[in-house]
C-alpha positions as CSV (number, residue, x, y, z in Angstrom):
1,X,7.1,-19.4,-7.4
2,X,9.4,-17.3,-9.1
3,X,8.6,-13.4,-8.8
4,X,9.6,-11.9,-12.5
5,X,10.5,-8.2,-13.0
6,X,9.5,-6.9,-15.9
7,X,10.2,-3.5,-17.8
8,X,7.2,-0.8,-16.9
9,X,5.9,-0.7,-20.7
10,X,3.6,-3.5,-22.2
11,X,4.8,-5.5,-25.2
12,X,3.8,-8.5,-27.8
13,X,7.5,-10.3,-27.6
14,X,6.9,-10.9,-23.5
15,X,4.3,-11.7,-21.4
16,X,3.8,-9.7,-18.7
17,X,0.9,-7.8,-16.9
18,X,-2.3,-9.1,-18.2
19,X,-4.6,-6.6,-17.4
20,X,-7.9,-8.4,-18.7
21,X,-6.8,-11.4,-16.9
22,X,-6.3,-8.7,-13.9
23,X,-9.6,-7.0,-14.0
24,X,-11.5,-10.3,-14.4
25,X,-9.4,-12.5,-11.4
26,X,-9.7,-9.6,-9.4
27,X,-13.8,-9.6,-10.0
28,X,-14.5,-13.3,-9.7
29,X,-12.8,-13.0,-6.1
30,X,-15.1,-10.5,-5.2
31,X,-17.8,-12.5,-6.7
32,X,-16.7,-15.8,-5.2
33,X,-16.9,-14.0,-1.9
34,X,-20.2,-12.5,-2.2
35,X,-21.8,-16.1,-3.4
36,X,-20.4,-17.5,-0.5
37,X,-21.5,-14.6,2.0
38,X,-24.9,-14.1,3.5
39,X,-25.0,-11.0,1.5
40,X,-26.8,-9.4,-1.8
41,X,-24.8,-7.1,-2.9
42,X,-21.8,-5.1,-2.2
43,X,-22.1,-1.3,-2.0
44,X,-18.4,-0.1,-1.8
45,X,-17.6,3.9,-1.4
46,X,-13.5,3.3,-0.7
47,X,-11.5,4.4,-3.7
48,X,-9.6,1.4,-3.7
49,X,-12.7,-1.2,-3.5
50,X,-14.0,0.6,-6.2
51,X,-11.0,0.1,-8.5
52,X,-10.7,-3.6,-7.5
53,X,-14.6,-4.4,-8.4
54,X,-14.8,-1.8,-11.3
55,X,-11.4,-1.5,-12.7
56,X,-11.6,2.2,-13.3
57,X,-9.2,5.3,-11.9
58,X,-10.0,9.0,-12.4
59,X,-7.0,10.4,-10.5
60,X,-6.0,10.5,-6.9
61,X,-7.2,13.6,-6.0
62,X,-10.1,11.8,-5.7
63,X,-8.6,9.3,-2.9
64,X,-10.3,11.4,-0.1
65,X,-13.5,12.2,-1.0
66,X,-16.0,10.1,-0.8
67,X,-17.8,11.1,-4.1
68,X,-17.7,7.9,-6.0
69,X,-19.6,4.4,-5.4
70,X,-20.1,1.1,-6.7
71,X,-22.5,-2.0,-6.4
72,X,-21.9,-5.6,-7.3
73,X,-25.3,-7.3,-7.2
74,X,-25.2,-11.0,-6.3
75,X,-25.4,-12.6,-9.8
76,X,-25.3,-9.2,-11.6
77,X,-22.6,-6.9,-12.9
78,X,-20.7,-4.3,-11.2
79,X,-22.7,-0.3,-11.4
80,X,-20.4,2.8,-10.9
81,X,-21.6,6.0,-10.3
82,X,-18.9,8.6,-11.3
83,X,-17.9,12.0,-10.9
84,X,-19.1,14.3,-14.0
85,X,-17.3,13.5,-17.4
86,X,-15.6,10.4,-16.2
87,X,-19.1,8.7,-16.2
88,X,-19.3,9.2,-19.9
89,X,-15.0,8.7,-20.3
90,X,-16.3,4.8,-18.9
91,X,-18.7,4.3,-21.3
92,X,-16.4,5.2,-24.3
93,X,-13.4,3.3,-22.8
94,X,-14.4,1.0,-20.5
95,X,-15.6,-2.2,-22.6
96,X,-15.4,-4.6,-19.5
97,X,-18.2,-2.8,-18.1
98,X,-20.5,-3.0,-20.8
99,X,-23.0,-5.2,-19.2
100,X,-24.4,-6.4,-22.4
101,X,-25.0,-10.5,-22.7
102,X,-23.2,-10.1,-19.0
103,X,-26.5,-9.2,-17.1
104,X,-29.1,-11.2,-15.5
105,X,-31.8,-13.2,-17.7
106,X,-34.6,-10.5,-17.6
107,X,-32.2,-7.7,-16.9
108,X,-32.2,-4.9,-19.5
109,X,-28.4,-4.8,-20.4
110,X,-26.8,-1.4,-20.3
111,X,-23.4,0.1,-19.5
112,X,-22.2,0.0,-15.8
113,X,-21.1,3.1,-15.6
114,X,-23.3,6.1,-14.5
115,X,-23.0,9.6,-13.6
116,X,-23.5,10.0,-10.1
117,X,-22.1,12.1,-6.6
118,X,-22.1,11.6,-2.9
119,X,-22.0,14.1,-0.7
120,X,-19.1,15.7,-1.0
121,X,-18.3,14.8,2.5
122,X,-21.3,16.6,3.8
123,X,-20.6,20.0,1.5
124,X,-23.6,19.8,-0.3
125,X,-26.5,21.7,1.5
126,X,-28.5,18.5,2.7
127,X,-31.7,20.1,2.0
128,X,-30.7,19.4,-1.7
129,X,-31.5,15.7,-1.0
130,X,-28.3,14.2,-2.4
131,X,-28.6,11.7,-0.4
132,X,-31.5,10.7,-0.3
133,X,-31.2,10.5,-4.4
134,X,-27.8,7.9,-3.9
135,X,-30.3,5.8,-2.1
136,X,-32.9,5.8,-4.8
137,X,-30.4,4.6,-7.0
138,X,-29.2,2.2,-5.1
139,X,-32.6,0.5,-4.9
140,X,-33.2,0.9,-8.3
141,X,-30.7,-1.6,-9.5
142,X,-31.2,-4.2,-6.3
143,X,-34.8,-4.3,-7.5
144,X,-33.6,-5.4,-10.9
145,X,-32.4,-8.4,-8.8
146,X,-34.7,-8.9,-6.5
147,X,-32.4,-7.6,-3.7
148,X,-33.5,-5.0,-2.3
149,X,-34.5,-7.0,1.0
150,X,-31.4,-8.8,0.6
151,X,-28.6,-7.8,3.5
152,X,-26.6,-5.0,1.7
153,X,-22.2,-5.0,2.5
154,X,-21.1,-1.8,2.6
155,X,-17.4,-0.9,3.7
156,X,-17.1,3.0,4.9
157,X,-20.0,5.2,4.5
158,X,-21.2,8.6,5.7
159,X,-24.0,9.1,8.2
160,X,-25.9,10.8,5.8
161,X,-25.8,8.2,3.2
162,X,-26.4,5.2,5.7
163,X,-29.6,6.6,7.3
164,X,-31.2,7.8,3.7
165,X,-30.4,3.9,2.8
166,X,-31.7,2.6,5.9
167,X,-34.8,5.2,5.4
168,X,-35.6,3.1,1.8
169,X,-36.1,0.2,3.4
170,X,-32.2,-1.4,2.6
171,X,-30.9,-3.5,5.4
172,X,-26.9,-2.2,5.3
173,X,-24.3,-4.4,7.5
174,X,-20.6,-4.5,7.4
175,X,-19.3,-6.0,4.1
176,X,-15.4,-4.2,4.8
177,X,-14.0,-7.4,5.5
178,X,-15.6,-9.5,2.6
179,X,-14.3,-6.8,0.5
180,X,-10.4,-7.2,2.5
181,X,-11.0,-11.3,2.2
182,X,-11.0,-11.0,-1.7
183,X,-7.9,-9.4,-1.6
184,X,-6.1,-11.2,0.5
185,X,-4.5,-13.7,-2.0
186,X,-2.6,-11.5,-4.8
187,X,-3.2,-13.0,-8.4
188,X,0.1,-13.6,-10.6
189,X,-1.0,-9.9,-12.1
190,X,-1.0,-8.4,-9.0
191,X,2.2,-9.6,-7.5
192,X,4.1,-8.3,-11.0
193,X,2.8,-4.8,-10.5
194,X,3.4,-5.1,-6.6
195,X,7.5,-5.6,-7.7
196,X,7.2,-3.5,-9.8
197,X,6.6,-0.8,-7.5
198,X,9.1,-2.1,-5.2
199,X,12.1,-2.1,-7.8
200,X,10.8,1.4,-8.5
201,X,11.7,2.1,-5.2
202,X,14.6,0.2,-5.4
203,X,16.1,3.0,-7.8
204,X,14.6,5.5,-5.4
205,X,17.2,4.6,-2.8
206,X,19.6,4.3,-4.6
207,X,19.5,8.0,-5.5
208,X,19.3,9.0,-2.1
209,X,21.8,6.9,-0.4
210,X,24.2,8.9,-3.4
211,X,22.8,12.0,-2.3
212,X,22.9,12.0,1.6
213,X,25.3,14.3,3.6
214,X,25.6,16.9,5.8
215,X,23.4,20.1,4.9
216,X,20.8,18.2,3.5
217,X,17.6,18.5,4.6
218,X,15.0,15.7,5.4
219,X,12.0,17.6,2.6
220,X,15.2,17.7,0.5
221,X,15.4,14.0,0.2
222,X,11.5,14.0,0.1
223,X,11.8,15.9,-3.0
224,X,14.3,14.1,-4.8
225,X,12.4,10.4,-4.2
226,X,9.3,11.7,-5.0
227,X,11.2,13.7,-8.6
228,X,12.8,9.6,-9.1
229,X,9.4,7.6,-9.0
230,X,7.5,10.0,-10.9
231,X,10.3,10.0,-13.3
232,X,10.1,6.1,-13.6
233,X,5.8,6.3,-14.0
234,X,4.6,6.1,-10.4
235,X,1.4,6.5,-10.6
236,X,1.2,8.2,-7.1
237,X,3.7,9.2,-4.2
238,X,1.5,8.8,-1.0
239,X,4.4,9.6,1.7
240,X,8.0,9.6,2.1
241,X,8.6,9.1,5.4
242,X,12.1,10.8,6.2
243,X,13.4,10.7,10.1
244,X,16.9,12.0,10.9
245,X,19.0,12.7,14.1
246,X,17.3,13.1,17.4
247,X,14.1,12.6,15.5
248,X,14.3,8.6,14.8
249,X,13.6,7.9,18.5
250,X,10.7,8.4,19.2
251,X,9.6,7.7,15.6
252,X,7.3,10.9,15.0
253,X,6.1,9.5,11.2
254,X,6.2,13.3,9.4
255,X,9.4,14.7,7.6
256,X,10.8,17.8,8.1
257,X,12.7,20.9,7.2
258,X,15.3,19.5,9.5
259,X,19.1,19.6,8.5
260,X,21.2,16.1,8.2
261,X,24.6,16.6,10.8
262,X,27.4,14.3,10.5
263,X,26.7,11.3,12.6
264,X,23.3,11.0,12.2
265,X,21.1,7.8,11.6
266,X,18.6,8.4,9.1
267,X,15.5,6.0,7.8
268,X,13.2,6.8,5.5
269,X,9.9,4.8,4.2
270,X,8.5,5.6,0.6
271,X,5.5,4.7,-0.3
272,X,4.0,5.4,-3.5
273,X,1.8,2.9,-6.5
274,X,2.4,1.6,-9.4
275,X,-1.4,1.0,-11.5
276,X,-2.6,0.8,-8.2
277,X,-0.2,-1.0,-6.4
278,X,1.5,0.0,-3.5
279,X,5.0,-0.1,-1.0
280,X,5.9,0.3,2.4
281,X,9.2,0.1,2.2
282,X,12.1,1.3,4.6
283,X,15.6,1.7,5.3
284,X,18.1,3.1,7.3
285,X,21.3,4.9,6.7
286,X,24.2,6.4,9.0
287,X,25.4,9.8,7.8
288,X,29.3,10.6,7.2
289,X,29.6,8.0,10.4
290,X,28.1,5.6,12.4
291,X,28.6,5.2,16.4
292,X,28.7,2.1,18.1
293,X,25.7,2.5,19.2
294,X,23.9,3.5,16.1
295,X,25.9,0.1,14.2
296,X,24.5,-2.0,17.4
297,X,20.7,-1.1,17.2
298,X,20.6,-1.8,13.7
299,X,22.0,-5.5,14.0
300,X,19.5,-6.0,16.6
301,X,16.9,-4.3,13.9
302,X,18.1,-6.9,11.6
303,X,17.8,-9.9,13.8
304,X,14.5,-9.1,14.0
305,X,14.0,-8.9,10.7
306,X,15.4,-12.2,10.0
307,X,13.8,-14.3,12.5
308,X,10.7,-12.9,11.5
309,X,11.5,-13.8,8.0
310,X,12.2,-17.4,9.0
311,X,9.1,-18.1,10.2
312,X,7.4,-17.1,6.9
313,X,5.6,-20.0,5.0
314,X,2.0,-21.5,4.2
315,X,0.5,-22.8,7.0
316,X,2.3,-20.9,10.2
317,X,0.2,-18.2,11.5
318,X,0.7,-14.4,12.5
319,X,1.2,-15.6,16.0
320,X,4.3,-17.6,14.9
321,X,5.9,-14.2,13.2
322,X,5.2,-12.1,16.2
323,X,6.1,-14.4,19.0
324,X,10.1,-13.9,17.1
325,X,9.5,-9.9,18.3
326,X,10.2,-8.6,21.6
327,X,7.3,-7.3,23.9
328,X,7.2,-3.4,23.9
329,X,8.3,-2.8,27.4
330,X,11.6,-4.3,26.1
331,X,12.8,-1.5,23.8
332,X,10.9,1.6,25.7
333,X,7.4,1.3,26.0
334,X,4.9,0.7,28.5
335,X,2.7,-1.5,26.3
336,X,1.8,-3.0,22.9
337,X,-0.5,0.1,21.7
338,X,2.0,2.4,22.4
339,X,4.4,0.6,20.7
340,X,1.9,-0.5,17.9
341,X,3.4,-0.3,14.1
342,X,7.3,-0.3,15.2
343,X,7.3,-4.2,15.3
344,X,4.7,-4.6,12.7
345,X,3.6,-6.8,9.2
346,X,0.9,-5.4,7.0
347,X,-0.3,-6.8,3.6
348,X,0.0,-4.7,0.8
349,X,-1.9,-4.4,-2.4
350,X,-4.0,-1.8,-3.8
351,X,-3.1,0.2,-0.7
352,X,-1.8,-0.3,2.9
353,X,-2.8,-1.8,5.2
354,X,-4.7,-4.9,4.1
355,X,-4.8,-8.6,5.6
356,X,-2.9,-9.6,7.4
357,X,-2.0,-8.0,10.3
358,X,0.9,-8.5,12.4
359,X,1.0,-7.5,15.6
360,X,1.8,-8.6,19.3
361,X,-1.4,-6.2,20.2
362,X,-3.8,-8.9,18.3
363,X,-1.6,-11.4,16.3
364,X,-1.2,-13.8,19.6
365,X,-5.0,-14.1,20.5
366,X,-6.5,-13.4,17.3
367,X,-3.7,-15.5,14.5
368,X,-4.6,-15.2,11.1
369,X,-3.1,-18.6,9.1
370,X,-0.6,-17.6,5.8
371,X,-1.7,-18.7,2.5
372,X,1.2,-19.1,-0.9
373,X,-0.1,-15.7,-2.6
374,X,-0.1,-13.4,0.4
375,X,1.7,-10.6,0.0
376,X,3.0,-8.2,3.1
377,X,5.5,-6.2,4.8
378,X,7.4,-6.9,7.6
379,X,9.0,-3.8,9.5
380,X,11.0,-4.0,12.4
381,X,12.4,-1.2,14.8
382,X,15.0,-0.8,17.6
383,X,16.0,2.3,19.8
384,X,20.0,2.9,20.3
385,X,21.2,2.8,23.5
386,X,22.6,6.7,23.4
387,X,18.4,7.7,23.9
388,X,17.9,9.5,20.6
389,X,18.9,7.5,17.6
390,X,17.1,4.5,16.3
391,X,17.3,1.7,13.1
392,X,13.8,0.5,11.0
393,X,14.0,-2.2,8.6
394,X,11.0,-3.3,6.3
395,X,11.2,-5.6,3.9
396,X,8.2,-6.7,1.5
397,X,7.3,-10.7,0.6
398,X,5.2,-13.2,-1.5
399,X,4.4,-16.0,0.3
400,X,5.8,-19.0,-1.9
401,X,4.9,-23.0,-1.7
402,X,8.1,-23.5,0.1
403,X,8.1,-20.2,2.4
404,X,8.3,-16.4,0.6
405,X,10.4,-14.7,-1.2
406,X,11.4,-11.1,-0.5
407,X,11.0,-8.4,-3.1
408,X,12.7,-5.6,-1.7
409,X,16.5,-5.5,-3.2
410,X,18.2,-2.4,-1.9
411,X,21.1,-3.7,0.6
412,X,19.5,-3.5,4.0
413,X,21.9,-6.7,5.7
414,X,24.3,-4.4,7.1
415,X,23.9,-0.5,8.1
416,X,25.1,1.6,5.0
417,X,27.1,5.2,5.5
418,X,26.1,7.4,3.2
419,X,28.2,11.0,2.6
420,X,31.7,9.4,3.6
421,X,34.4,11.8,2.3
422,X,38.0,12.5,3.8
423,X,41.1,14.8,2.5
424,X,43.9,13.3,1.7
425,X,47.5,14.3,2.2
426,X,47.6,16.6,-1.2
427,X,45.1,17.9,0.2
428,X,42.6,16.5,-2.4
429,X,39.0,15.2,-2.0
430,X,38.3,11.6,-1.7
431,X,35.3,9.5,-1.4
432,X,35.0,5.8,0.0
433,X,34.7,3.2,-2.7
434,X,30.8,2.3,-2.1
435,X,29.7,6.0,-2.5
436,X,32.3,6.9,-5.5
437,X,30.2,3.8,-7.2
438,X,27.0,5.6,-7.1
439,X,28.7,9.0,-7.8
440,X,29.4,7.3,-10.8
441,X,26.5,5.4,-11.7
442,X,24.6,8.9,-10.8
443,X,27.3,10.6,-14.1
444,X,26.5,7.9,-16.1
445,X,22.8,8.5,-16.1
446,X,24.0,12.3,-16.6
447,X,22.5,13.1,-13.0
448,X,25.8,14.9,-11.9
């Protein structure tokens, strides 16, 4: 496998994202799942479930809430309910959900898309039977099937919503992890828009290894990543995750107002999609100067890495990965859940974290075997032995027929000093070599 990089706009000279090859691989999955489940349909509430069976978006503001569901019937065609306008936005736009010769022989055909609202996380008065109306509907199209005394997978849902289900006579169980099996294995599609996203981010370092120095401060560099991806048409900036100074060890996960001192290590994660698709993607930087100790925990960050890295093919398991990564009493902690998400692999796709998991918390009893298609995260940390500063290293893969190939390109092999500048005898200002580079690569995009 070779993972191509293509510019962010669609043309007819090259092909690159297919998007109606997207939509329908990523719904035959689903479907291939549920035909092989015990299940009759699929009841999915998660924002990002709902974009995978329906291939529809109306904003991440929505992310949270709760308000929007969907239903693949066994045999049938995937049903979402919508918030307001966007119901009607579907119907107009939307052509892959027109159900049409698609539904079920003595199924009238109409358009999947409806309008329709939860509870708004419990803010409508429940006497006003919301609920108890999302039910109804429900049952409505599983009796168009014959389903409606067919097991029902959901994947989250609210006590209110589960009971008034339960209450119509719907037998609900778990369907969260046929839901995380179908998107296990990325489709061609998917891994595009996955590097993508990570060559996005990519660029974002690059602007901030240019910009670090003293005086800065940690939501400055928030700011300017965030002003870099949207620039470049992320779609959404979920977190950047900046840690300076005293702060990297322990690793508290939340940036702050804090100021960047000469000396300092510094790692950041950003994490932010592209149509959908997401990154979890860190790196570490030394400020003005690195000590020894700072230098030494991020080789031993990147030997971690790399043995981890090693063991990265089809056929070895999760256990194999994490047996490379040292227990968590050996760098600080007095066991794995502590420690949890320092030495850690996630996959990635239409958001984090999806299958698999790597951990020495579950990995080593409970492997899970890697498949060519996988695509994940691996993220290593390591404390410095002067009790307050620290290195993290993550780097994002495809697992390829051979082993995987890593899609995250900005320099991690060696620790990088950023804001290097000295006086020289004429009493001028000068800069190291590597961060005069992107001084001037920052003029030539007229950033300066």
């Amino acid at each position: 496998m070779t993972v191509k990089t293509f510019g962010l706009n669609g043309v007819d000279w090259e092909e690159r994202v297919d998007f109606d090859r997207l939509r329908e691989a990523r719904l035959g999955r689903l479907n291939q799942k549920l035909n092989e489940s015990h299940l009759g349909s699929l009841l999915t509430f998660d924002f990002n479930n709902i974009r995978y069976m329906t291939s529809t978006h109306i904003g991440t503001w929505a992310i949270d809430k709760l308000i929007r569901f969907a239903l693949l019937p066994r045999g049938g065609m995937p049903v979402v309910w919508d918030f307001g306008s966007a119901a009607k936005h579907h119907v107009l736009q939307n052509s892959w959900l027109d159900h049409g010769s698609g539904a079920r022989e003595g199924v009238e055909p109409e358009h999947g898309s409806r309008p329709g609202i939860s509870t708004l996380r419990g803010a409508f008065n429940p006497d006003a039977g919301i609920a108890e109306g999302v039910a109804k509907a429900i049952k409505r199209e599983l009796q168009k099937y014959g389903l409606e005394h067919e097991p029902l997978g959901i994947d989250v849902v609210e006590m209110p919503i589960l009971t008034a289900l339960r209450n119509e006579g719907i037998d609900v169980v778990d369907g969260q992890q046929l839901f995380l099996e179908a998107r296990r294995i990325k489709t061609v599609d998917e891994i595009t828009l996955l590097t993508t996203a990570a060559s996005m981010v990519d660029a974002a370092y690059d602007e901030l290894y240019a910009f670090l120095r003293p005086g800065v401060r940690e939501n400055e560099c928030v700011g300017l990543v965030n002003k870099v991806l949207y620039d470049l048409g992320s779609e959404h900036v979920e977190g950047v995750n900046a840690i300076s100074g005293e702060r990297c060890s322990p690793h508290p996960h939340v940036f702050t107002d804090r100021l960047l001192r000469p000396g300092d290590p510094a790692f950041f994660d950003i994490l932010h999609s592209f149509n959908g698709y997401r990154t979890c993607y860190y790196r570490t930087f030394a400020v003005g100067s690195a000590s020894v100790a700072q230098r030494d925990a991020y080789t031993k960050c990147r030997e971690l890495m790399d043995n981890a890295i090693d063991q990265v093919k089809p056929g070895a398991t999760t256990a194999d990965v994490v047996s490379v990564w040292p227990k968590a009493q050996e760098f600080g902690f007095p066991d794995e859940m502590a420690a949890f998400a320092l030495q850690y692999g996630h996959g990635i796709g239409l958001s984090i974290w999806e299958k698999p998991i790597f951990s020495r918390l579950v990995s080593l009893d409970h492997p899970e075997v890697l498949e060519e298609g996988m695509f994940f995260a691996l993220e290593t940390y390591w404390p410095s032995k002067d009790g307050w500063g620290a290195a993290r290293i993550e780097e994002e893969m495809v697992v390829t027929a051979t082993g995987c190939e890593v899609v995250t390109k900005f320099p991690a092999e060696e620790l990088l000093v950023a804001g290097q500048r000295y006086w020289t005898v004429d009493g001028t200002l000068n800069r190291t070599r590597d961060v005069q580079s992107h001084l001037n690569t920052r003029s030539a995009r007229g950033l300066n």
